[in-house]
N, C-alpha and C positions, 0 to 999 in steps of 0.2 A: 267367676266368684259369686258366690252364693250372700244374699246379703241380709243384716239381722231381721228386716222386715219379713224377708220370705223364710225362713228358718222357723220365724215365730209361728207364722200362714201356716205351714206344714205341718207345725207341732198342733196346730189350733183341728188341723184337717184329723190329722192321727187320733187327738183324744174323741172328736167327734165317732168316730169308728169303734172305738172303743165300745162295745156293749154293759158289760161291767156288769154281765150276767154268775154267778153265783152257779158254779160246777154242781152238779146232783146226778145222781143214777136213773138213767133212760134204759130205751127200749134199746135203742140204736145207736152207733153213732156214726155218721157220714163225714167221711173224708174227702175234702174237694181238694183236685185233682190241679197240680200248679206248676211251676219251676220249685217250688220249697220242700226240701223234703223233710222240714220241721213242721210239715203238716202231720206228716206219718209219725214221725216222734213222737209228737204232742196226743193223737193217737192212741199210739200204742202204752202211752206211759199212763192214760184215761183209763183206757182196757185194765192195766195190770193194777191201776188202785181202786178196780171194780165196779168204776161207770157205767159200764156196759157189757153185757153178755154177747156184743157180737158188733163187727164193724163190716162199712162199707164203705170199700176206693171208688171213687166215681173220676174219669176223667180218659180221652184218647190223647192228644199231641197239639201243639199251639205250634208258632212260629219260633216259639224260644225254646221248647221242650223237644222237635222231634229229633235233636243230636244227641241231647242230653237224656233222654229218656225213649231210645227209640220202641222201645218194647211197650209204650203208653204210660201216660202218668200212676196210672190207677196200678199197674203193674209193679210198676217201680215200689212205690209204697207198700204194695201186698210185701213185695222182696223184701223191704228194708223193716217191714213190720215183724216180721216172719225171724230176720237176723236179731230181733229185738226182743224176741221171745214169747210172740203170741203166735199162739197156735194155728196154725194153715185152717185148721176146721171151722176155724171162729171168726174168717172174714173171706168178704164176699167181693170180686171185683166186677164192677161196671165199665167196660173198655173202650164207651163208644162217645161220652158226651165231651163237646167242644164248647160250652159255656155254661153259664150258670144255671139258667135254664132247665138244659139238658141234665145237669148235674142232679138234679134236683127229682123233675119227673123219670130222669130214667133209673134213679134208684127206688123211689118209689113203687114203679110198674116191677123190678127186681124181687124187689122184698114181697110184692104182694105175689108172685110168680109161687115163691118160696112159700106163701101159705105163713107169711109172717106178720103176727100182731105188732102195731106199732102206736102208742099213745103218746110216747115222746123222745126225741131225737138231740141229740148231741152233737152239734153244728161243729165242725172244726177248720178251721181255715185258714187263710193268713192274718197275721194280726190286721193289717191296715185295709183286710175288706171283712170287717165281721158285721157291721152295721147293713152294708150292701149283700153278703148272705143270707142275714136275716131279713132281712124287704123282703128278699127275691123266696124264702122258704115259703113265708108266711100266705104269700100272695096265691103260689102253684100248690103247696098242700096244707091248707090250712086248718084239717080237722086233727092236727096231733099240736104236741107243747113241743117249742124249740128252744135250747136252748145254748149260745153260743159260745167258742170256745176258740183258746187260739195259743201259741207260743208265749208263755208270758216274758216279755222283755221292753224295753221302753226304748222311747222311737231313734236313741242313741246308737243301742245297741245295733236294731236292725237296722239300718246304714250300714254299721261294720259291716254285719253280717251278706248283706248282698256286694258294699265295695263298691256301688256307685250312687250316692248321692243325688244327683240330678235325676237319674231315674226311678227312684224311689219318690220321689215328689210329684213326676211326673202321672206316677203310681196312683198317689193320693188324690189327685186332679184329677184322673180320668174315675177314678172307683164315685169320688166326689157328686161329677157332674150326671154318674149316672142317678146318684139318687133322686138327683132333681129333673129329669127327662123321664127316665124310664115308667113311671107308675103311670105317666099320659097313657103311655104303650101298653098299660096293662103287664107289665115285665114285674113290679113289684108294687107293695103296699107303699101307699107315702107317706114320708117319713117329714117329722116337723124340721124346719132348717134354721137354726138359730142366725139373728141376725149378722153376729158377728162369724160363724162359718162362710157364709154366703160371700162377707165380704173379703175374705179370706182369700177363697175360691178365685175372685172376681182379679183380685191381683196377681195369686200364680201366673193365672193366666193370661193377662196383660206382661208377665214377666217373661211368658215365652213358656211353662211349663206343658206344652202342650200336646205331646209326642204319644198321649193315653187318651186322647177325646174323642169322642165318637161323632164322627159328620153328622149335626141333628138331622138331614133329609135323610139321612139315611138308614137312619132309625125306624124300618117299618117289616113287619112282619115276624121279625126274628131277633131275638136280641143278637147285637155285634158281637164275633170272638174275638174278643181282646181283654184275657181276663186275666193277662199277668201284670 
């Protein structure tokens, strides 16, 4: 039993995430690569109200993805973008990155392959990591404008929508802690942490939310794949 205290913590984690950047027409827009294929929705539905004149799926297989998406995430998305009615010419897939990281410079090294101008990108993600995409853009390519983008639905919704509860918080926790670890690593910019998130965080996690943290020793050299 989930209790009001941690309900509140979670919602408090969620709006934190929240960028509450203001949609406009980019160069680009990159799709990161998940369990959600409301990434690819959100996408494709960017594409057809003219944001973007060309998309990129970024992503290979996780522990949650490789049943569900054996042919790579990035793949998956091309497919479902594709039944959704943009054009196969107008998007690009990336097959190989295993986190955010990778998400990020190997579309970048893609695009620039392709001989492709890019001044600014249209981040799309899951809802409850858009603050954590953006860290992590800003830091690996930081000479274009980002601007983030996600399923709009409120954090009610997306519980139904995934069906478990517990791990959706656990979700918020791990995306959470990486904001405050990772910019030591050089993995992203850092990000101000208000003081009521922080203490937020600090209870999940005393609650046991803890099945998305990343061993801080072991935090070196490589960002962790653990990015659902």
């Amino acid at each position: 039993m989930i209790s009001q205290q941690s309900w509140a913590d979670a919602r408090c984690l969620w709006d934190f995430q929240q960028m509450g950047h203001e949609v406009r027409p980019c160069s680009v827009a990159i799709g990161l690569g998940s369990h959600d294929l409301g990434v690819a929705d959100t996408t494709a539905a960017l594409y057809h109200d003219g944001m973007v004149p060309l998309i990129v799926f970024t992503g290979a297989t996780s522990r949650t993805t490789r049943e569900r998406m054996p042919r790579g995430e990035a793949q998956h998305y091309q497919e479902r973008a594709v039944e959704l009615g943009v054009p196969s010419d107008a998007i690009l897939v990336e097959p190989n990155a295993r986190n955010t990281g990778e998400n990020i410079t190997f579309s970048r090294a893609l695009l620039a392959d392709r001989g492709i101008t890019v001044s600014s990108v249209l981040l799309v993600c899951k809802p409850y990591e858009e603050r954590r995409a953006y860290a992590t853009a800003r830091k690996l390519w930081p000479g274009v404008e980002w601007v983030c983008a996600s399923t709009p639905m409120s954090f009610a919704e997306y519980i139904a929508s995934i069906g478990d509860e517990h791990l959706v918080i656990d979700m918020l926790v791990g995306a959470q802690q990486r904001l405050m670890i990772y910019p030591n690593e050089g993995f992203m910019i850092r990000q101000e942490i208000p003081a009521e998130v922080a203490a937020a965080y600090d209870r999940l996690v005393a609650d046991g939310f803890t099945s998305r943290l990343v061993p801080t020793a072991a935090v070196r050299g490589q960002e962790s794949v653990l990015s659902e």
